[in-house]
CHARMM internal coordinates of N, CA and C (Angstrom, degrees):
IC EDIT
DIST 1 N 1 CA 1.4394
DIST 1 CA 1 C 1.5222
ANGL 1 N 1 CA 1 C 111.52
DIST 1 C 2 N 1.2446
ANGL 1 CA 1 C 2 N 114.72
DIHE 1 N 1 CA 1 C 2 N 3.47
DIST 2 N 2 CA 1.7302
ANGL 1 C 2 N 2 CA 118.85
DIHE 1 CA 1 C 2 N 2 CA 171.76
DIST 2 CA 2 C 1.8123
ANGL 2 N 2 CA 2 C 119.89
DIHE 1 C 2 N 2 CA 2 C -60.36
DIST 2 C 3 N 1.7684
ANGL 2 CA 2 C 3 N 98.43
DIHE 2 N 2 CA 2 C 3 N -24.39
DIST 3 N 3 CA 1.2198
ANGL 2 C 3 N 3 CA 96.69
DIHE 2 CA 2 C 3 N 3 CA 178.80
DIST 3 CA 3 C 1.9158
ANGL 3 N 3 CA 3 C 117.96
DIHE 2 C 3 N 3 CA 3 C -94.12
DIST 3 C 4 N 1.5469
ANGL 3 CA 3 C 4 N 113.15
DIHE 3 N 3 CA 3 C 4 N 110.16
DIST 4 N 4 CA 1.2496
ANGL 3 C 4 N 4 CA 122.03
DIHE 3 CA 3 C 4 N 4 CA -148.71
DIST 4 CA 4 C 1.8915
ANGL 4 N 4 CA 4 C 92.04
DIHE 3 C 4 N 4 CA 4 C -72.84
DIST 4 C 5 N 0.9197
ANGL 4 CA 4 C 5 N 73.84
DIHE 4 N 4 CA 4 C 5 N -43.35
DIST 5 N 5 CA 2.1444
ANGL 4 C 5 N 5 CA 86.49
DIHE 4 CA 4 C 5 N 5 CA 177.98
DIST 5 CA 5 C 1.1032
ANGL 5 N 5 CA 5 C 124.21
DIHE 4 C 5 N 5 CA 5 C -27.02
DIST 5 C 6 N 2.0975
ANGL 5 CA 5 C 6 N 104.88
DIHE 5 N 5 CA 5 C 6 N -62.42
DIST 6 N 6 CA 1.3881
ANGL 5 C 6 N 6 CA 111.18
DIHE 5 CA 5 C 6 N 6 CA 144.27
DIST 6 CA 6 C 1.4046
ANGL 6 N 6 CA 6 C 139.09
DIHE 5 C 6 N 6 CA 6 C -20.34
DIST 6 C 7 N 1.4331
ANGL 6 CA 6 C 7 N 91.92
DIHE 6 N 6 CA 6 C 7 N -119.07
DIST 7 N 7 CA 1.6393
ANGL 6 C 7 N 7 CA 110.55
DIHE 6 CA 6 C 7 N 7 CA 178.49
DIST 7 CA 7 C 1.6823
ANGL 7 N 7 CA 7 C 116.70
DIHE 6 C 7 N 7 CA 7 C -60.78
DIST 7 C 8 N 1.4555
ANGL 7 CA 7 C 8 N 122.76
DIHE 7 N 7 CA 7 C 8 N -176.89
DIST 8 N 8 CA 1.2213
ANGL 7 C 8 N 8 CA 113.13
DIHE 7 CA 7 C 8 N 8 CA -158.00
DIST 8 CA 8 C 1.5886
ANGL 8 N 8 CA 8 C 89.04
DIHE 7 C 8 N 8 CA 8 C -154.78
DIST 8 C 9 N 1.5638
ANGL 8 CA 8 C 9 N 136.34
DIHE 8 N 8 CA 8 C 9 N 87.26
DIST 9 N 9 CA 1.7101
ANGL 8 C 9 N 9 CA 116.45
DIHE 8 CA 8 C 9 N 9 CA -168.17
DIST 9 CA 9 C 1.8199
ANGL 9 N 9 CA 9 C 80.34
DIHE 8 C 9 N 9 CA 9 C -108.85
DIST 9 C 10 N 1.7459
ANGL 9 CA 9 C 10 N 95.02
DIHE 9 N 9 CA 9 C 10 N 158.22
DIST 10 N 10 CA 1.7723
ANGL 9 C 10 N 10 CA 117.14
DIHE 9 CA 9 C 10 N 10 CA -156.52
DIST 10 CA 10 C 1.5443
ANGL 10 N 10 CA 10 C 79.88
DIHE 9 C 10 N 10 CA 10 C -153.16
DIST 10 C 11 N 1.4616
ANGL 10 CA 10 C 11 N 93.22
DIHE 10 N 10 CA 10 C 11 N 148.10
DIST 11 N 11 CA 1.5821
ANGL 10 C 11 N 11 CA 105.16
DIHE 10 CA 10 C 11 N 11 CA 153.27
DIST 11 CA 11 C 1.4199
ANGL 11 N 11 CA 11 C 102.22
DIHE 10 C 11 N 11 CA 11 C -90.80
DIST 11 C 12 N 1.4126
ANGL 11 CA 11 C 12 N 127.42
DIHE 11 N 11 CA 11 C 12 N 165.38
DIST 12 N 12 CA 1.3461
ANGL 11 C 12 N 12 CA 135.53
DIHE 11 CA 11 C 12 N 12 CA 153.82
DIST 12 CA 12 C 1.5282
ANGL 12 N 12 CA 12 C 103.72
DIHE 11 C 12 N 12 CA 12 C -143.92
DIST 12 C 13 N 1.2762
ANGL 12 CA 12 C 13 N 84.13
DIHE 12 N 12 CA 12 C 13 N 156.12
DIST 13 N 13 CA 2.0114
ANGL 12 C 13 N 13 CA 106.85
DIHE 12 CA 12 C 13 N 13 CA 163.22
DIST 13 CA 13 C 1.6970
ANGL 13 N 13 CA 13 C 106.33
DIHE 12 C 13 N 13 CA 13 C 93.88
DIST 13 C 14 N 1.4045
ANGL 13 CA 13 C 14 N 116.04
DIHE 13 N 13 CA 13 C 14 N -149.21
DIST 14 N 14 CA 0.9986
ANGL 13 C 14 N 14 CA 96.05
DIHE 13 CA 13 C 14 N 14 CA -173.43
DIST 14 CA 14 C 1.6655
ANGL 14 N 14 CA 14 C 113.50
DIHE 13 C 14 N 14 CA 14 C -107.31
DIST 14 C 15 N 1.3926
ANGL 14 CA 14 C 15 N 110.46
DIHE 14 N 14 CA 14 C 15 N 161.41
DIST 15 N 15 CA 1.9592
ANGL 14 C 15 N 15 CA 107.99
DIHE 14 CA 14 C 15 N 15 CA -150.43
DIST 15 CA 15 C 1.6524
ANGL 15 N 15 CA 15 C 104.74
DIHE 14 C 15 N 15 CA 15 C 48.49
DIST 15 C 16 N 1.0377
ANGL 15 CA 15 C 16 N 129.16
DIHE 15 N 15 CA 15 C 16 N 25.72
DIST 16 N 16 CA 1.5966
ANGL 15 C 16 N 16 CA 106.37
DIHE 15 CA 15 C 16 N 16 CA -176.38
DIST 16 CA 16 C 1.6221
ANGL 16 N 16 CA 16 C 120.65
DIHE 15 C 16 N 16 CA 16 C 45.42
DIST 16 C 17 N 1.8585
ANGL 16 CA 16 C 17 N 102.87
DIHE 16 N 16 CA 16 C 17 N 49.85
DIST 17 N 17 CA 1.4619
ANGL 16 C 17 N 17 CA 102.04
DIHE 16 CA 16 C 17 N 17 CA 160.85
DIST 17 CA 17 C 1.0687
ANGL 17 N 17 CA 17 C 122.84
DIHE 16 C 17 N 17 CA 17 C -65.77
DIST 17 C 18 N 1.2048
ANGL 17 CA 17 C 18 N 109.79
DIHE 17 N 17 CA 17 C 18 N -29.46
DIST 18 N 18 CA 1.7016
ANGL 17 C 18 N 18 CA 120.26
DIHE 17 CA 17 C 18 N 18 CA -172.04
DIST 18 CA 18 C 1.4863
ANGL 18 N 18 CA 18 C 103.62
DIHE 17 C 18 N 18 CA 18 C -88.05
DIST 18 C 19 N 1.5471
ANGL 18 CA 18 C 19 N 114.96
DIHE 18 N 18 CA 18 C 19 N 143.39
DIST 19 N 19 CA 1.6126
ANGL 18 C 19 N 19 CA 118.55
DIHE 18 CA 18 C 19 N 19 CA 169.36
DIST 19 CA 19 C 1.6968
ANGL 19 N 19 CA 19 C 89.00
DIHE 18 C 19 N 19 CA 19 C -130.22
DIST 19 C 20 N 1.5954
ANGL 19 CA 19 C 20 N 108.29
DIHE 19 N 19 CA 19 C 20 N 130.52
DIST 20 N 20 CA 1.1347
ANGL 19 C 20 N 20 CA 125.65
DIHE 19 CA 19 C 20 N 20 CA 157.53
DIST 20 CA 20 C 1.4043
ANGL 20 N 20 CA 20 C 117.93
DIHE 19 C 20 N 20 CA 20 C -102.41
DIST 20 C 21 N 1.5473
ANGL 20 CA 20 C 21 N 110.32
DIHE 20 N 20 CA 20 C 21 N 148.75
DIST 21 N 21 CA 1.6182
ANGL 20 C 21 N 21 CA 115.62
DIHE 20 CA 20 C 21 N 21 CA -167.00
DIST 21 CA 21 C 1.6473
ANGL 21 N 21 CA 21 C 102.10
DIHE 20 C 21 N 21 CA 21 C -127.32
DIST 21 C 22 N 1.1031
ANGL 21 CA 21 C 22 N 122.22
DIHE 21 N 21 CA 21 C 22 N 89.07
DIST 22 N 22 CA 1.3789
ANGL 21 C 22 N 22 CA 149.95
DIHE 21 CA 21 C 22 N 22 CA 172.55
DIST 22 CA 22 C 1.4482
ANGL 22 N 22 CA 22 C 121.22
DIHE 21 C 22 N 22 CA 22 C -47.59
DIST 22 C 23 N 1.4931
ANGL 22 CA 22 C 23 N 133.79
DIHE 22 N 22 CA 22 C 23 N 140.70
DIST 23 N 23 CA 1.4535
ANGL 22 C 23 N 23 CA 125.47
DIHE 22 CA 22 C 23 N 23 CA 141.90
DIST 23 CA 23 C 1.6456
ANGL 23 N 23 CA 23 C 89.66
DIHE 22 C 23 N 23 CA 23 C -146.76
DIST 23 C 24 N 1.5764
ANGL 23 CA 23 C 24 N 99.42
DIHE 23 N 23 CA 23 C 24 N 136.88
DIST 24 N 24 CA 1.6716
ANGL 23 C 24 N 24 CA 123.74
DIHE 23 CA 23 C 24 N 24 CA 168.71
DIST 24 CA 24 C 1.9127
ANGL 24 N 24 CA 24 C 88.13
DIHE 23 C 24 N 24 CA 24 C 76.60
DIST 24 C 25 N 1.6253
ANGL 24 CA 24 C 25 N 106.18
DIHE 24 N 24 CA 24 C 25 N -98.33
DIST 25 N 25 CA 0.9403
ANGL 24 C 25 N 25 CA 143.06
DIHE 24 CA 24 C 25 N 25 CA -162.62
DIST 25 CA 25 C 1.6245
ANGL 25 N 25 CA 25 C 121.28
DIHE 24 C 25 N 25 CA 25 C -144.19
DIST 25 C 26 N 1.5247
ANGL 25 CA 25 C 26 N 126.91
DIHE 25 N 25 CA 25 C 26 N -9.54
DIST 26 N 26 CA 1.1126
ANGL 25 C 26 N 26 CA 132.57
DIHE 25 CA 25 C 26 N 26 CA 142.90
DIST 26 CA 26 C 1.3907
ANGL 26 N 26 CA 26 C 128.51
DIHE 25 C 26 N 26 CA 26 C -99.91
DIST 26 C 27 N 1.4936
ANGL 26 CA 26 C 27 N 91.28
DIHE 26 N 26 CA 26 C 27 N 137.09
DIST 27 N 27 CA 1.2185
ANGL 26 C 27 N 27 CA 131.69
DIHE 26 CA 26 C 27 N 27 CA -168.16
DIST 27 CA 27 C 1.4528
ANGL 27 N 27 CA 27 C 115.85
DIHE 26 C 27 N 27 CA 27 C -74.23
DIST 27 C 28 N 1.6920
ANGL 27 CA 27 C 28 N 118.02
DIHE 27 N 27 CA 27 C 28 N 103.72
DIST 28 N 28 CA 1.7940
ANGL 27 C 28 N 28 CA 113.77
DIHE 27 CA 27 C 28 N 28 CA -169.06
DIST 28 CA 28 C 1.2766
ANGL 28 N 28 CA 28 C 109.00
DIHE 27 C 28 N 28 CA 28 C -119.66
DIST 28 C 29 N 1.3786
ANGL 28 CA 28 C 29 N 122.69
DIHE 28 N 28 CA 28 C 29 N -8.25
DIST 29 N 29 CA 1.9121
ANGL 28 C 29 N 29 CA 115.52
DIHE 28 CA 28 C 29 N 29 CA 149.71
DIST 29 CA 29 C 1.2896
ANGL 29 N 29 CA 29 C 105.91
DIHE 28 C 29 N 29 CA 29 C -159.39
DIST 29 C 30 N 1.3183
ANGL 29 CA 29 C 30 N 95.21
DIHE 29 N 29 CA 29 C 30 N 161.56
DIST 30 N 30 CA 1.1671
ANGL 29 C 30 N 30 CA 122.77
DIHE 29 CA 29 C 30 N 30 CA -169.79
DIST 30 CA 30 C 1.9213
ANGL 30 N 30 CA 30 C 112.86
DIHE 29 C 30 N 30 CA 30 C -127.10
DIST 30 C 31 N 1.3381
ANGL 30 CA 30 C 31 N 111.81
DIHE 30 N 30 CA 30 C 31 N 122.11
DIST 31 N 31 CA 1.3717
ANGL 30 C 31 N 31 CA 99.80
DIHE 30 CA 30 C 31 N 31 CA -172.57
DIST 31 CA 31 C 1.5298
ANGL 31 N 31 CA 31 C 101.97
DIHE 30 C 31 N 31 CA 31 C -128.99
DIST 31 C 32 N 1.7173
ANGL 31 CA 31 C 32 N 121.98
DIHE 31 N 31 CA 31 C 32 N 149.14
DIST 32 N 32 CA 1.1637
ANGL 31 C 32 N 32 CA 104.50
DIHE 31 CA 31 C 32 N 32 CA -165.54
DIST 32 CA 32 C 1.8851
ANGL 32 N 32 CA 32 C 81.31
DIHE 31 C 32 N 32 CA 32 C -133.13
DIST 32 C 33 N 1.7323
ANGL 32 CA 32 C 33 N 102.34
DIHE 32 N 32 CA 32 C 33 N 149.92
DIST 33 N 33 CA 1.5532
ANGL 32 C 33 N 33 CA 93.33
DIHE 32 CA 32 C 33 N 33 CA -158.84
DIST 33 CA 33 C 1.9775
ANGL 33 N 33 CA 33 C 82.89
DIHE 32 C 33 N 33 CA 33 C -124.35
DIST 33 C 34 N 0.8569
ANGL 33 CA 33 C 34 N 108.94
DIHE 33 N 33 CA 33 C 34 N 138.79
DIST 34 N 34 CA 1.8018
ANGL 33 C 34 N 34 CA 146.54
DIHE 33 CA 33 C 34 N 34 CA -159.58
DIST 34 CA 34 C 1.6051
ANGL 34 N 34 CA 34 C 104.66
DIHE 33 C 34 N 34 CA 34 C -98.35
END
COOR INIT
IC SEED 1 N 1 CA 1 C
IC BUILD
């Protein structure tokens, strides 16, 4: 995941519980933080 070019990680939701893990426009994880 060093290459930023690649992948694309975002917080989402609310406070940014959610971290989504991006390439292009599909979506390859999803992590939800507790």
């Amino acid at each position: 995941m060093a290459n930023q070019e690649t992948y694309q990680v975002a917080p989402k939701g609310f406070w940014g519980t959610t971290i989504e893990v991006k390439e292009a426009d599909r979506q390859l994880m999803t992590f939800a933080l507790n």
